[in-house]
C-alpha positions in Angstrom: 111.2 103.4 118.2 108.6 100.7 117.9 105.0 100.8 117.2 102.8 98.2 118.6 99.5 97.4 117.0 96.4 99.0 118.2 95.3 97.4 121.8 91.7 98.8 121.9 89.0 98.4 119.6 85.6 99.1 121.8 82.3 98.4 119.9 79.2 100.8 121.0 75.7 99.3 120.2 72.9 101.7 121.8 68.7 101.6 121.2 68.4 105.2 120.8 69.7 108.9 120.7 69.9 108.9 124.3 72.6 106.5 125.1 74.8 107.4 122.6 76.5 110.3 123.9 77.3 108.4 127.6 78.2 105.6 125.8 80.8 107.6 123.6 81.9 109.6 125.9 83.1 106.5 128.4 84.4 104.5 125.6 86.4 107.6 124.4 87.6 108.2 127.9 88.8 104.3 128.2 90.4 104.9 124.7 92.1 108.2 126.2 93.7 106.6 129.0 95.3 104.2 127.0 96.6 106.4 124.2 98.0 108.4 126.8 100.0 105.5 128.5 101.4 104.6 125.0 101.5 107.7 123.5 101.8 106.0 120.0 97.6 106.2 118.9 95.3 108.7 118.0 91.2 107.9 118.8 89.6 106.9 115.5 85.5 107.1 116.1 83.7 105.3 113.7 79.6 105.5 112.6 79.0 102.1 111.4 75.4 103.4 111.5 72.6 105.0 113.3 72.8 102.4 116.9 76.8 101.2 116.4 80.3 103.1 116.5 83.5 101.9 117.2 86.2 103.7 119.3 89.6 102.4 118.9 93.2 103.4 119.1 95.0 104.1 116.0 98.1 104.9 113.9 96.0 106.7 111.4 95.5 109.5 113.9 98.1 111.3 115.3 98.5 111.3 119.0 96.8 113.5 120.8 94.2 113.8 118.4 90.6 112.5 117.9 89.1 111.6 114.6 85.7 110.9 113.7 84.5 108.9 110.4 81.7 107.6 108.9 81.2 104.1 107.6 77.7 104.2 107.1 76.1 104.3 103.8 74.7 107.7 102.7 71.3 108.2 102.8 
């Protein structure tokens, strides 16, 4: 078997509360269609902080799966 490297990184940069879950929740769903073609990523969602998060494919995350992280500094 071969393992490509991750195809999709999508960056989400909102203004407020409000955006973020329809943002997400496309970008995840664009994430999911691709990790289902593969079959070789997990989704990896990351909080860079309060207005931008990343959704990408990943080996880090077993397929099938969704992760989410933190990058952000505690407060």
């Amino acid at each position: 078997m071969t393992t490509a490297e991750a195809p999709l990184v999508l960056e989400v940069m909102t203004d407020g509360p409000r955006q973020i879950d329809a943002q997400l929740t496309a970008a995840v769903d664009a994430a999911l269609e691709m990790a289902m073609e593969s079959r070789q990523f997990g989704i990896l969602v990351t909080r860079h902080d309060d207005t931008k998060f990343t959704v990408a494919l990943s080996h880090e995350v077993p397929f099938g799966q969704t992760i989410e992280r933190s990058a952000a500094p505690s407060i």
